[in-house]
C-alpha positions as CSV (number, residue, x, y, z in Angstrom):
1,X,-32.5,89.2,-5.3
2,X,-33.8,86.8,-8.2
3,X,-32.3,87.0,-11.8
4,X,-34.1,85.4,-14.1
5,X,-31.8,84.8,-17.8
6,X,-34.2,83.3,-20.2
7,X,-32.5,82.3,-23.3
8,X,-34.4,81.5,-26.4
9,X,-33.9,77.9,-28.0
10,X,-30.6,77.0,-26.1
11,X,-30.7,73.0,-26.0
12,X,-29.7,71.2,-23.0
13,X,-26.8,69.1,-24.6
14,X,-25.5,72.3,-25.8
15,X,-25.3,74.2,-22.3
16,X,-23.2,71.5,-21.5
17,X,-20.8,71.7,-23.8
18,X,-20.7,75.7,-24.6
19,X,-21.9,77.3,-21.5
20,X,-19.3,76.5,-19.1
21,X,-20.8,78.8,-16.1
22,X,-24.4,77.3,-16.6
23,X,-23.1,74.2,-16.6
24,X,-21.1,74.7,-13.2
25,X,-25.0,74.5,-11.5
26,X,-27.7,72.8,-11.0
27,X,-29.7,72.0,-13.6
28,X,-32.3,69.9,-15.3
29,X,-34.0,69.4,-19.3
30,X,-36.7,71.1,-19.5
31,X,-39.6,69.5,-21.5
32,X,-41.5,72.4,-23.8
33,X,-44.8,73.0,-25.5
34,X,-46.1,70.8,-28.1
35,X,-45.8,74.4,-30.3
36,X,-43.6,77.4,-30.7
37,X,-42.2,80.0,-28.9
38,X,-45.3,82.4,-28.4
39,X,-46.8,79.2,-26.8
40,X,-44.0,78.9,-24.7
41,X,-44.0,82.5,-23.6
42,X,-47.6,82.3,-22.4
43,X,-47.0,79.0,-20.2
44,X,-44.3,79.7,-18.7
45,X,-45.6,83.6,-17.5
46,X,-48.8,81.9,-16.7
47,X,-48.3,78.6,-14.9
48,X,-51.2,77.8,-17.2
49,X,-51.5,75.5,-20.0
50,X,-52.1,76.1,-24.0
51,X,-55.7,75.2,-23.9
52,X,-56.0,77.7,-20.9
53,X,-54.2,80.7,-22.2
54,X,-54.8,79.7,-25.9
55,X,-51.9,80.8,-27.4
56,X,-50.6,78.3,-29.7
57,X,-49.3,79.7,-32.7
58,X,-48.9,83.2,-34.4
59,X,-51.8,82.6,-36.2
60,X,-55.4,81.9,-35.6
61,X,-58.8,82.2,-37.5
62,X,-60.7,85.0,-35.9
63,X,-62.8,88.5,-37.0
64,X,-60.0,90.3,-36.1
65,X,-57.6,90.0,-39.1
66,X,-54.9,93.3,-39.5
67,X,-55.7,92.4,-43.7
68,X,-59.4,92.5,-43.6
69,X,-58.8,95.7,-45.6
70,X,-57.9,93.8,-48.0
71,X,-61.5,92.7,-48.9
72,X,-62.7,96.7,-49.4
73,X,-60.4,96.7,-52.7
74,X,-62.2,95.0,-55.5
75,X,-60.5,92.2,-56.9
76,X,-57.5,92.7,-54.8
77,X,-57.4,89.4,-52.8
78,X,-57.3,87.4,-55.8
79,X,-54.1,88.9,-57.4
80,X,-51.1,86.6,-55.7
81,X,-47.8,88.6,-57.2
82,X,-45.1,88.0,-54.6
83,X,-43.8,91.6,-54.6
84,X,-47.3,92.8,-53.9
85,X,-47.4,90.6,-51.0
86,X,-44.6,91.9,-49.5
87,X,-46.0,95.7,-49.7
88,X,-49.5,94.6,-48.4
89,X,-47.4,92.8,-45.6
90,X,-44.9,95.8,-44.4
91,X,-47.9,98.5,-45.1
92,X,-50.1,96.5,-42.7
93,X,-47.6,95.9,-40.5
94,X,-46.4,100.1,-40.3
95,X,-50.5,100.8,-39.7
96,X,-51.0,98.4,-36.9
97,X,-51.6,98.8,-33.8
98,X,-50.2,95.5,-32.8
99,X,-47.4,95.7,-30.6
100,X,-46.7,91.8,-30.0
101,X,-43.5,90.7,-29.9
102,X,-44.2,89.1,-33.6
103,X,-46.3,92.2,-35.1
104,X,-47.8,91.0,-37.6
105,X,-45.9,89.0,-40.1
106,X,-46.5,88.6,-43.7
107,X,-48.2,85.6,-44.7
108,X,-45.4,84.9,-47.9
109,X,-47.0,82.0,-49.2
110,X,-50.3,81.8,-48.5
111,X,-52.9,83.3,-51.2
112,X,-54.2,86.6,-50.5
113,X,-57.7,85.6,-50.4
114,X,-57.5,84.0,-46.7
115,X,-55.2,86.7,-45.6
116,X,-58.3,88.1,-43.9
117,X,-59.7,85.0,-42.6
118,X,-56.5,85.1,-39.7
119,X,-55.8,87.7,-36.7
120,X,-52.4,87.0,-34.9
121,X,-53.0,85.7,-31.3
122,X,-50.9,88.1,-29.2
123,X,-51.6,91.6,-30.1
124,X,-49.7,93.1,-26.7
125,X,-45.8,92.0,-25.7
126,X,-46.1,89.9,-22.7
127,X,-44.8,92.0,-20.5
128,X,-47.9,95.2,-21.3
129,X,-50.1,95.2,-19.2
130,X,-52.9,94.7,-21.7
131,X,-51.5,91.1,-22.6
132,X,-53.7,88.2,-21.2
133,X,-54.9,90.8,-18.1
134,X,-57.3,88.0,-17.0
135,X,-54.6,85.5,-16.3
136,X,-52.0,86.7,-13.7
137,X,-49.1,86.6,-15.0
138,X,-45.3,87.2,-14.0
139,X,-45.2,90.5,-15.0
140,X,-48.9,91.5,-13.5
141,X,-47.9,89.8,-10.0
142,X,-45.1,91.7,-9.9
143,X,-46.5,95.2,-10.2
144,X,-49.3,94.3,-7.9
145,X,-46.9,93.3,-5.5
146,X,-44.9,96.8,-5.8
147,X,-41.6,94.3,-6.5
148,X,-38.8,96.7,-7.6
149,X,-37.6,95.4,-10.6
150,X,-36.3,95.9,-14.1
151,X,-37.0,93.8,-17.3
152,X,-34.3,93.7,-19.9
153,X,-34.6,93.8,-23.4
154,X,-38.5,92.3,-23.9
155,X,-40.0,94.6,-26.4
156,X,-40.6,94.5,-29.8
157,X,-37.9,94.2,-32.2
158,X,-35.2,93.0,-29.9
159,X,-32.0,93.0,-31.6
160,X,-29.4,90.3,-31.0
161,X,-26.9,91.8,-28.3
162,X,-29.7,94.1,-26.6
163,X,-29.5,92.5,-23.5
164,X,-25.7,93.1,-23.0
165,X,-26.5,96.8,-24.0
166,X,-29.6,97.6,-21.7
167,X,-28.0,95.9,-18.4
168,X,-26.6,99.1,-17.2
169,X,-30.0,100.3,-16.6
170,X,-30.5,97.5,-13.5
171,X,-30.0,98.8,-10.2
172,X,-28.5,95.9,-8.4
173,X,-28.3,97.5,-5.3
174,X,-32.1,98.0,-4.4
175,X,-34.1,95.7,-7.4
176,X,-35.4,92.5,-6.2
177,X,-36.0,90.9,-9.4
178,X,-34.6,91.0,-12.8
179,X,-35.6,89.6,-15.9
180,X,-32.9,89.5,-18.8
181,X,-34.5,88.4,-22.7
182,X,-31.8,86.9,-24.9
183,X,-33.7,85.8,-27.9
184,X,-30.8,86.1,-30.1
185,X,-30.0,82.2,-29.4
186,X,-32.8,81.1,-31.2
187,X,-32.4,82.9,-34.4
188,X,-28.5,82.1,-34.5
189,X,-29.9,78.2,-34.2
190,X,-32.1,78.7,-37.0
191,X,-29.7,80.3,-39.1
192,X,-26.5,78.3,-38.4
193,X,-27.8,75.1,-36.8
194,X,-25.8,73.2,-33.6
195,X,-22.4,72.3,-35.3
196,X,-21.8,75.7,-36.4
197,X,-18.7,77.6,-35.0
198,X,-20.9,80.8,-34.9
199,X,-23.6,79.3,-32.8
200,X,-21.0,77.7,-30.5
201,X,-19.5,81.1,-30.0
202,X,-22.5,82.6,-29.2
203,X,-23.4,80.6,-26.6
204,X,-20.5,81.1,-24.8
205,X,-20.8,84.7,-25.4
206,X,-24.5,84.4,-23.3
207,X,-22.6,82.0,-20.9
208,X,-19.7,85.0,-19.9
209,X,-22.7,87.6,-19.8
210,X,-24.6,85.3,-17.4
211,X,-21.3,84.8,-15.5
212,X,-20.6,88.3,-15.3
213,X,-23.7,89.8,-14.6
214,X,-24.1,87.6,-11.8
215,X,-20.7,88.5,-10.0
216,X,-21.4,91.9,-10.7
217,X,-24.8,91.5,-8.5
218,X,-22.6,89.9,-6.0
219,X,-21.1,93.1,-5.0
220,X,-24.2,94.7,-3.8
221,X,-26.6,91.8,-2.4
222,X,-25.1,88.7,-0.7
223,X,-28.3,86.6,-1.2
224,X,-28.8,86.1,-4.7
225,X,-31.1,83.7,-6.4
226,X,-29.7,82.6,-10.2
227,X,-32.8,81.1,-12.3
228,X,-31.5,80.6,-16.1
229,X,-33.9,78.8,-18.5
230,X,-34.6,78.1,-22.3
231,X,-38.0,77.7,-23.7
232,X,-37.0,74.6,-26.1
233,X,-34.2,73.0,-27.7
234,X,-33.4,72.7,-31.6
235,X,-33.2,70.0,-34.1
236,X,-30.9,70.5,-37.2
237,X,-33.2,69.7,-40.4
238,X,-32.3,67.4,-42.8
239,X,-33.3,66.8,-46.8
240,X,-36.2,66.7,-47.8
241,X,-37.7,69.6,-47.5
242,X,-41.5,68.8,-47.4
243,X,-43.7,70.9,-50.3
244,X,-47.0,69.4,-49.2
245,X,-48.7,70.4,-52.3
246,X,-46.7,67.1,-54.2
247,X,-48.7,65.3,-51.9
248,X,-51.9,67.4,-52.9
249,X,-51.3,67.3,-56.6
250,X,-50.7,63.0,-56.2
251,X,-55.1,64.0,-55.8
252,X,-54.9,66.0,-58.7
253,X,-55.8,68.9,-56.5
254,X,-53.9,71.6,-54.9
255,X,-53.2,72.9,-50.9
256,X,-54.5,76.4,-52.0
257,X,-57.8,75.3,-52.7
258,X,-58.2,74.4,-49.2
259,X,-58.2,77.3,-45.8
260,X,-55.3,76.4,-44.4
261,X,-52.0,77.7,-42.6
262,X,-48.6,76.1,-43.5
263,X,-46.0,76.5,-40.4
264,X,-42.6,75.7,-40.2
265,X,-43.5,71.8,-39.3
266,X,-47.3,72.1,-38.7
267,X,-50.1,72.4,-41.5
268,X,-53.3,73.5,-40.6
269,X,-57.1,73.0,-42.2
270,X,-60.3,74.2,-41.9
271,X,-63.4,73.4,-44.0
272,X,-66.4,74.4,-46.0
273,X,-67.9,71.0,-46.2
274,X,-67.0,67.8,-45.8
275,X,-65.8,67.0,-49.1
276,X,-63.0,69.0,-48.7
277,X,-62.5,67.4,-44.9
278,X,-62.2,64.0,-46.7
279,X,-59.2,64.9,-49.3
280,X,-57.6,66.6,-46.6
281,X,-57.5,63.7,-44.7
282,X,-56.7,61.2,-47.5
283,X,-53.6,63.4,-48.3
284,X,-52.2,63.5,-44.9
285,X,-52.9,59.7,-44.1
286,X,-50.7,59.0,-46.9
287,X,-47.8,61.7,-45.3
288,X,-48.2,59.3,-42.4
289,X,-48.0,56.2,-44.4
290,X,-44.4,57.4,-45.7
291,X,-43.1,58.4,-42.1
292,X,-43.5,62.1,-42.4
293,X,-45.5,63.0,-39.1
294,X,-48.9,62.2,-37.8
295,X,-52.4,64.2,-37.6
296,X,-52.8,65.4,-33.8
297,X,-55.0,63.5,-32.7
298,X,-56.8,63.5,-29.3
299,X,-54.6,61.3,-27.1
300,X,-51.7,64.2,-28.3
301,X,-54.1,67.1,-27.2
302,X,-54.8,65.6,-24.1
303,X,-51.2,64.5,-23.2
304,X,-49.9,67.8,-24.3
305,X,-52.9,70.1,-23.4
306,X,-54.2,71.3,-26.9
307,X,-57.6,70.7,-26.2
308,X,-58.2,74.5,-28.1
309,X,-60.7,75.8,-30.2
310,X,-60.5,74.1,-33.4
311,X,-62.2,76.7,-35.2
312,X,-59.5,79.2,-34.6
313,X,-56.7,77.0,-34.5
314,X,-57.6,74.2,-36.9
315,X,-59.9,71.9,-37.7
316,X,-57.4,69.1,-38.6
317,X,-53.8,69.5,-38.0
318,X,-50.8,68.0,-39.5
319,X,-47.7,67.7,-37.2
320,X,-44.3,67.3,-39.5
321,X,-42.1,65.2,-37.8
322,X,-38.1,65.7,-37.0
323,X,-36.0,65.9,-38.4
324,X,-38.3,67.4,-41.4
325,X,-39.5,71.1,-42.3
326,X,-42.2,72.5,-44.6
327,X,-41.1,74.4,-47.1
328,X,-43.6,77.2,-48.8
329,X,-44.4,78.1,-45.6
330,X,-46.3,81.3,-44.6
331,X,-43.3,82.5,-43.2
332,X,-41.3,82.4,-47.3
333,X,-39.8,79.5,-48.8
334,X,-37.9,77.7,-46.3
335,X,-34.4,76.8,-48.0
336,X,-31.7,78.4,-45.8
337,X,-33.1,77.5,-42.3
338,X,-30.4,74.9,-40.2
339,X,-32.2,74.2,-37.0
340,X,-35.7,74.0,-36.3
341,X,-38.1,73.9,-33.1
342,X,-42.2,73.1,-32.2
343,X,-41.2,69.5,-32.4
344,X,-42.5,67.0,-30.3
345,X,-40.8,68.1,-26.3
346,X,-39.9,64.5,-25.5
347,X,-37.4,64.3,-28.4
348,X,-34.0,64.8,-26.6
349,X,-32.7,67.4,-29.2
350,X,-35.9,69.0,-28.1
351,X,-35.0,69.6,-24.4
352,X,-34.7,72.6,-22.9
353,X,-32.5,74.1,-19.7
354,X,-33.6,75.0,-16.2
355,X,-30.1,75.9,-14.4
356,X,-30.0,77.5,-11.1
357,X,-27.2,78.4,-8.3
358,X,-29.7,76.7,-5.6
359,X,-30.3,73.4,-5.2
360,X,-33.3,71.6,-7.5
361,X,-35.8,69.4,-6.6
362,X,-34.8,66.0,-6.4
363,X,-38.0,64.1,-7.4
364,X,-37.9,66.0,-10.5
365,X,-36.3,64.4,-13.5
366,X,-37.6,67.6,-15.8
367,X,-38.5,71.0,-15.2
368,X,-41.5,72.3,-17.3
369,X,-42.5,75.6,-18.4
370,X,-45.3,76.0,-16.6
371,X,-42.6,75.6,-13.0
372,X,-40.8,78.7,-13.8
373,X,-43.4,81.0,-12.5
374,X,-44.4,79.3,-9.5
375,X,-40.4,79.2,-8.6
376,X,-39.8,82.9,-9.3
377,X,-42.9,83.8,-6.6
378,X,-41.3,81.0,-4.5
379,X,-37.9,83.1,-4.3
380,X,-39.2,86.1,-3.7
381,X,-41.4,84.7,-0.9
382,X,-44.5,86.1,-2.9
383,X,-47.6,83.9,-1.5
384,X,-49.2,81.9,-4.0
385,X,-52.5,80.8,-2.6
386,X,-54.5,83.2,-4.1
387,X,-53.1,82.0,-7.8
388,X,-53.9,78.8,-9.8
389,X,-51.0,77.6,-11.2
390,X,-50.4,74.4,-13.2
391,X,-46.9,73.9,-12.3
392,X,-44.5,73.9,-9.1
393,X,-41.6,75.4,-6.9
394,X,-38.7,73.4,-8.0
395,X,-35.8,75.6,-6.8
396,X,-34.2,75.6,-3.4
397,X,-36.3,72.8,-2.2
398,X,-35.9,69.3,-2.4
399,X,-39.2,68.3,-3.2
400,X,-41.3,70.3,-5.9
401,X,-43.6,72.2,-4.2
């Protein structure tokens, strides 16, 4: 039997110190995505890289947008009044027929105007069938291998104990594979940040679950396979706060003039001629002059596999560097978040875990997202010569395989 505990942004150096049980087995740091989670998701289900599976962020530019509506009402795109926002953002959402594990979020501060230029990425939860159905994937292989097996608390509005709550449904006694979602860990980072008593406490809270649950497996199957993993770490954010339109009106211009998408840590261009391209470009060489981050270049896309379409996910993009965030983001305006991820994965704050109760390969200093499928189908001796996968078997052998 194979559990599989994935646990949304829990950082190695804090597994150590607040998850006594994980800590008690094997493990390794686990380098992430150049990106956020729903990047993460989509490697590590596929074995396949960003620029394969082609979810990078929430957001891309596409024909698809859920607020193309908004271009049927006349005049409608150029009023940006905040509360208005907010209703075009929950209507939208209540009429959509996305069912992502996002939805579809309202875009706070960008200006309604390019709200329709933008479709979200992932429009199925990763475990529907309908999600990336030309890419195996975990979930896929499973069914097509008649694997009995029950997945915990993936679905679309998770809420921060479901997990704990929906375990009793797993029948220990004749499933194969579980797969447990704990996504609460990341928001309880974000909101209270590593020092924090609150996210200390939760994490040991996980850590008992994990404990527990696993004994209580125990009882009915005496070969059990524990696979516990994160998809990235955190980084606590410290002042200042980035609003890159100072750095815009330095031009005596301003960000919303411009397409664009500002993230958490990443701002994102596209153009209408080059005139724009070259302000664009002479605002964010001077971020880099002062230390702030860098422009992704195409040594980081090839390192880190983002070689993606640039017309969906940006012509020119800005990567904010840690310990920094944006604020006046699409996602609101950024004052009360602690702890922060989608920074570079070879920052040590950065690193993930990859724990299990078998031995790990020992020519393996790091795990990578793209190993967890490939050692899932490993334990469950599912053959995986008919699959291309990008990563390798790194549990219960001691050479990654």
């Amino acid at each position: 039997m194979v559990l599989l505990f994935f646990m949304d942004g829990v950082k190695y150096d804090m597994m150590k110190k607040y998850m006594p049980y994980l800590s008690s087995l094997n493990s390794k740091p686990l380098l992430s995505d150049f990106g956020y989670s729903c990047a993460c998701h989509a490697t590590m289900y596929t074995s396949r890289y960003i620029e394969e599976h082609g979810t990078w962020f929430i957001w891309k530019r596409g024909d698809n947008s859920p607020y193309k509506w908004i271009n049927y009402i006349p005049f409608l795109k150029y009023i940006n009044f905040l509360p208005l926002k907010l209703v075009i953002g929950k209507a939208t959402r209540k009429l959509s027929k996305n069912s992502s594990y996002s939805g579809v979020p309202c875009l706070v501060n960008l200006p309604l105007k390019y709200w329709p230029l933008f479709e979200t990425c992932d429009t199925k939860i990763w475990n529907d069938p309908e999600w990336k159905k030309e890419i195996p994937n975990l979930f896929t292989i499973l069914r097509e291998n008649k694997v009995k097996h029950h997945v915990i608390a993936l679905h679309k509005n998770t809420k921060a104990d479901d997990a704990f709550i929906e375990e009793k449904n797993v029948d220990y006694q004749n499933d194969k594979f579980v797969y447990y979602f704990i996504g609460y860990t990341d928001n309880i980072m974000h909101q209270y940040g590593e020092n924090a008593k609150e996210s200390q406490e939760y994490f040991n809270k996980v850590d008992k679950f994990i404990e527990d649950t696993v004994k209580k497996a125990q009882k009915y199957q005496d070969d059990i396979t524990v696979i516990a993993y994160s998809d990235h770490g955190h980084i606590d954010i410290k002042s200042p706060l980035i609003n890159i339109n100072d750095y815009f009106k330095k031009e005596k211009s301003n960000v919303n003039k411009f397409i664009h998408l500002i993230e958490s840590n990443y701002a994102r261009f596209w153009f209408r001629n080059e005139k724009e391209k070259d302000l664009v470009i002479k605002v964010l060489k001077k971020m880099e002059k002062d230390n702030l981050g860098f422009i992704i270049d195409e040594n980081y896309k090839n390192k880190y596999h983002l070689n993606v379409n640039p017309k969906e996910h940006g012509e020119i993009i800005f990567y904010l560097a840690a310990p920094h965030e944006f604020t006046n983001t699409i996602w609101g305006f950024g004052h009360s978040v602690k702890s922060g991820h989608g920074y570079e994965p070879t920052l040590k704050k950065h690193y993930g875990i990859f724990c299990s109760n078998k031995k790990l390969a020992d020519n393996r200093d790091f795990a990578y997202l793209v190993d967890v499928l490939p050692s899932v189908l490993e334990q469950l001796k599912i053959s995986r010569k008919n699959y291309i996968f990008k990563g390798k078997n790194i549990v219960n052998t001691r050479k990654a395989n």
